[in-house]
Structures are given as structure tokens and as C-alpha cells.
N, C-alpha and C positions, 0 to 999 in steps of 0.2 A: 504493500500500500504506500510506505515511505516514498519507494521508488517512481511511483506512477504521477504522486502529489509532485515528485522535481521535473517529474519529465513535462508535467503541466506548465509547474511555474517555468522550465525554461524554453517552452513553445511562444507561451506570453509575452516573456521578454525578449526573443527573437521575435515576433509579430509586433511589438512595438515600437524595436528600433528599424523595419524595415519600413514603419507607417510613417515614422519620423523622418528618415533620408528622403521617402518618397515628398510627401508635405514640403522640407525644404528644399528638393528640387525644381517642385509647382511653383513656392514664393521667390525662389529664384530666378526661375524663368520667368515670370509674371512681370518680377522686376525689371528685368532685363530689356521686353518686349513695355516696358512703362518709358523705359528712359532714352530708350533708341527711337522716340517719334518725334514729329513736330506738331504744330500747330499753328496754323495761320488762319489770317482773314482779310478775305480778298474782296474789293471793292471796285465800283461801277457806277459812272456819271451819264446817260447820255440825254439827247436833246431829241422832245417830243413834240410834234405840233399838233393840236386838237382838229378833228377833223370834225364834230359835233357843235352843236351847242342846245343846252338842255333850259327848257322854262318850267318851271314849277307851281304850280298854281293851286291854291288853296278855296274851298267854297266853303262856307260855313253859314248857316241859315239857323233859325229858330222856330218853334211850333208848342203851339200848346197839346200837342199830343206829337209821337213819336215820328206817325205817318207825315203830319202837318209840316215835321220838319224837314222828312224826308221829298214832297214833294216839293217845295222849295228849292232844295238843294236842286232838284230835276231840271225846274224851270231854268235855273241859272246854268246849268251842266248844258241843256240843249241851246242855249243862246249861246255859249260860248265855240261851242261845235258850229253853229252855222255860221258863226264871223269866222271860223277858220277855215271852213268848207270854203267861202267865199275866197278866202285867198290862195287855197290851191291847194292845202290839207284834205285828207281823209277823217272820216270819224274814228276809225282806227288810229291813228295819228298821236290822238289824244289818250293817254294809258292812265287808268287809275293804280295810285301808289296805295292808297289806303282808302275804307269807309268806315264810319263811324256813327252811333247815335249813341245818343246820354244826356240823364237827368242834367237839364241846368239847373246848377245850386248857388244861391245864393247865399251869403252870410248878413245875416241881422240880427241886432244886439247877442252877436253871439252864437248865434243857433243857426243850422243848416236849413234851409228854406228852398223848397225844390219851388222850380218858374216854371215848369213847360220841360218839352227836349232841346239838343239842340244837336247840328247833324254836319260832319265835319268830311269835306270830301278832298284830297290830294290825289292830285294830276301832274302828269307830266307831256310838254311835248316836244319832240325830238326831232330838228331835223340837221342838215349838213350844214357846216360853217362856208359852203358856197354861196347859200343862201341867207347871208346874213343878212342881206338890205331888207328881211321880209321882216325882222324883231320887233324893232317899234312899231310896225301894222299888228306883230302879236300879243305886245303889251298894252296896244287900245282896245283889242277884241277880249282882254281880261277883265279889264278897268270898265268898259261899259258892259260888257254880262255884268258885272257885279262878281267877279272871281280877283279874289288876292293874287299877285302874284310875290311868292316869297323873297324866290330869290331865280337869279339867271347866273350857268356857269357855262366854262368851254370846258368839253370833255373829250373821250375819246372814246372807240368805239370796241366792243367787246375785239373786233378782228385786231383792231392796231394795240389793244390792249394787252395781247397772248401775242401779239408778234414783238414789242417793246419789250416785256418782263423777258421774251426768251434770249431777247440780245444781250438786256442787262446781265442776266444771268450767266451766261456764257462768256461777257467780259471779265465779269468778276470771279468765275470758277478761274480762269488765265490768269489773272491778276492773284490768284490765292497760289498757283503753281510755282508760277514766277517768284514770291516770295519764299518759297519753302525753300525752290532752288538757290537761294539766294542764301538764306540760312544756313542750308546743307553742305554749301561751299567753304562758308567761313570754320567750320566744323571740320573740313577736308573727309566730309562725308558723300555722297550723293542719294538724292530723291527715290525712296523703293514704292512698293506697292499702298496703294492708298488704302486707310484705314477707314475713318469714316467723312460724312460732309454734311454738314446741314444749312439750309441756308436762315437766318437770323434776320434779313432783313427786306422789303422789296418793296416801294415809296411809291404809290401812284394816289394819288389826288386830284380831283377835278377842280379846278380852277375859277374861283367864283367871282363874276365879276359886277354882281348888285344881289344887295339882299336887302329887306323890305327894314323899313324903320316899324311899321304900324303892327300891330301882332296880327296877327292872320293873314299878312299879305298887303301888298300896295294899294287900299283901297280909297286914299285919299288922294286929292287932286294932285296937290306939293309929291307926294312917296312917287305918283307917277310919271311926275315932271322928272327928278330924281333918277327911276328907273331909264328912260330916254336918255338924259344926258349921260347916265352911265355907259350905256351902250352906244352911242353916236361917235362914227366916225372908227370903230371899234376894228380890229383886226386879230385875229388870233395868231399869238408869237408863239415860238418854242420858249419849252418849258422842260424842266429837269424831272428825268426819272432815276433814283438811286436804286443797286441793288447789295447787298453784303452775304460772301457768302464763308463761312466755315470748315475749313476741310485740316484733316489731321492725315500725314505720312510718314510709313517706316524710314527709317536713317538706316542705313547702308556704305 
């Protein structure tokens, strides 16, 4: 029995110095494969022109019942469709962003005081910055429907949008290489197989070039005088699209 108990104890302790070499040759390697990489971040400027430009338009009505608000908003929604139709737009044309109804509450002395509904309709409509000279004909077809308009920006279009992020992108993967390369030099190493890359950053914004002072939209005479001179005489320039990209590579 004495004998079987050592040959135990000394299976265990060969079994746990073999888990041990093993273990410290994992945190070795691990090591190793930690210290021999880089890491960079590579960046990307270039110049976009907007090929869009976007009008935003807000209708917002009231009614002593839900429906009462709803049809309001209608009346206003279809007058602003025919001053567009008239200039050369589709009723399609015009895309709702959002609709809405809800209690209007009031506050007095304190206390929540519902008024009726009231019925909140966001539009948009879209066409080519070729056609600019048609904006201020589309900021009068807002202003007399009785439609806010919030705000007006130059944008660009889902195509030029996925064909810009891929350049950025591709400059700045080059510009992250070139750095590692640059790295790896000083090191008297060179650039191995790429570990991983993410990218951290990609800047597109639409470019807004009037936004309404009045809350819901341009609906007073001055906001629309305002809206016009913002836009008059207008041109859409390039503009900056950033991209940043993060890639880590073996040293070799």
C-alpha cells in the first residue's frame, strides 16, 4: 500500500511540473507574439462636393379632437404638394420623415391641462444641386401652404456617399501601412502579417446651410426673408470627409 501511495504522489508531481513548463511556455509565447506587433493609425482627408440638396419641412396643426388635427395637417400637406407639382416635382418627391399626434398640454397654475391634439408632420424634399435656382420657388411653396421649413442643407447622395467612405477608407488603410512601415524600419524590423484593423472613425455630415429661428419651422414673414437670403446666390463647394483607420502588424 506504502508503495502505490508514492507511486501516486510521484505521478502528481511529475503531472504538475509538466502543466507548469507547459503554462510557461503558453505565457511565453503569448509574450512574445504581444511585443513583436505594432500598432498604428492611419488617416484620410478628402474633398466632397454635394450633389443634393435637402429641404425639411415641418407641419404642425391643432384640433380639438385627434382626427381634427389630423385633417389639418392634410389640408396643409396637399397644398404644399401642389405648389411643388406646379414647379416640376412629383408627389412622391415629397417623403414623410415622421407623423405624429398628441394630447396638447398645457401648464396652468401648475397643473397639466390637456387643449385638444395637436398633429406634427416632417417632410423632406430632395432634389439635385443642379437645380438649385428652383429653392427659393421651394421655400415660398412652404411658407404659403402654411409648412415650417426647419432647416435647408447640401448633402450627398446614398451613391456618392458609399463611393467617398470607400476612398477615405482605402486612403487611410495606406496611410496606417505606411506608418507601421515606417516604424518597423526604425526597429531594423520589417512589416509581417496583419493582425487585426478596425476602423475608429468615418466623418460625413450634411452641411446645413439655414435653419429656422421660429420653433417648428420658418413660418414667419422675417425667418423666410432669412431662409432666401441664406440660400441666394448659393453654390455648393467641397467639403471635407475624414476617415481613421486602426490596424495592428506582426514585426519580423
Amino acid at each position: 500500500m506504502k508503495k502505490e501511495n508514492n507511486a501516486i504522489v510521484m505521478t502528481s508531481i511529475i503531472s504538475g511540473v509538466v502543466l507548469l513548463i507547459a503554462v510557461s511556455a503558453m505565457l511565453m509565447f503569448s509574450g512574445s507574439t504581444t511585443k513583436d506587433v505594432v500598432t498604428v493609425n492611419g488617416m484620410a482627408t478628402i474633398k466632397a462636393t454635394p450633389d443634393l440638396v435637402g429641404v425639411y419641412f415641418t407641419i404642425e396643426t391643432k384640433g380639438t379632437t385627434s382626427a381634427e388635427a389630423s385633417d389639418a395637417n392634410t389640408v396643409i400637406l396637399n397644398s404644399l404638394q401642389n405648389s411643388l407639382v406646379a414647379q416640376g416635382f412629383t408627389e412622391e418627391d415629397l417623403k414623410t420623415e415622421s407623423f405624429s399626434i398628441q394630447p396638447n398640454i398645457n401648464w396652468i397654475n401648475g397643473k397639466q391641462v390637456q387643449n385638444g391634439y395637436i398633429a406634427y408632420h416632417y417632410l423632406k424634399l430632395e432634389f439635385s444641386t443642379e437645380d438649385l435656382e428652383k429653392l427659393t420657388a421651394v421655400i415660398d411653396a412652404g411658407a404659403n401652404a402654411g409648412a415650417g421649413i426647419s432647416y435647408i442643407n447640401f448633402e450627398l447622395s446614398t451613391e456618392l456617399q458609399s463611393q467617398y467612405k470607400a476612398d477615405a477608407l482605402e486612403l487611410a488603410s495606406k496611410d496606417a501601412k505606411v506608418k507601421a512601415e515606417a516604424v518597423a524600419s526604425g526597429f531594423d524590423k520589417r512589416v509581417g502579417k496583419l493582425v487585426s484593423v478596425s476602423v475608429s472613425d468615418y466623418n460625413y455630415y450634411p452641411w446645413n446651410i439655414y435653419t429656422a429661428r421660429a420653433e417648428g419651422g420658418a413660418y414667419l414673414e422675417e425667418d423666410v426673408a432669412i431662409a432666401k437670403d441664406s440660400v441666394a446666390n448659393l453654390t455648393p463647394s467641397e467639403q471635407t470627409i475624414s476617415a481613421t483607420v486602426s490596424a495592428t502588424y506582426k514585426l519580423r
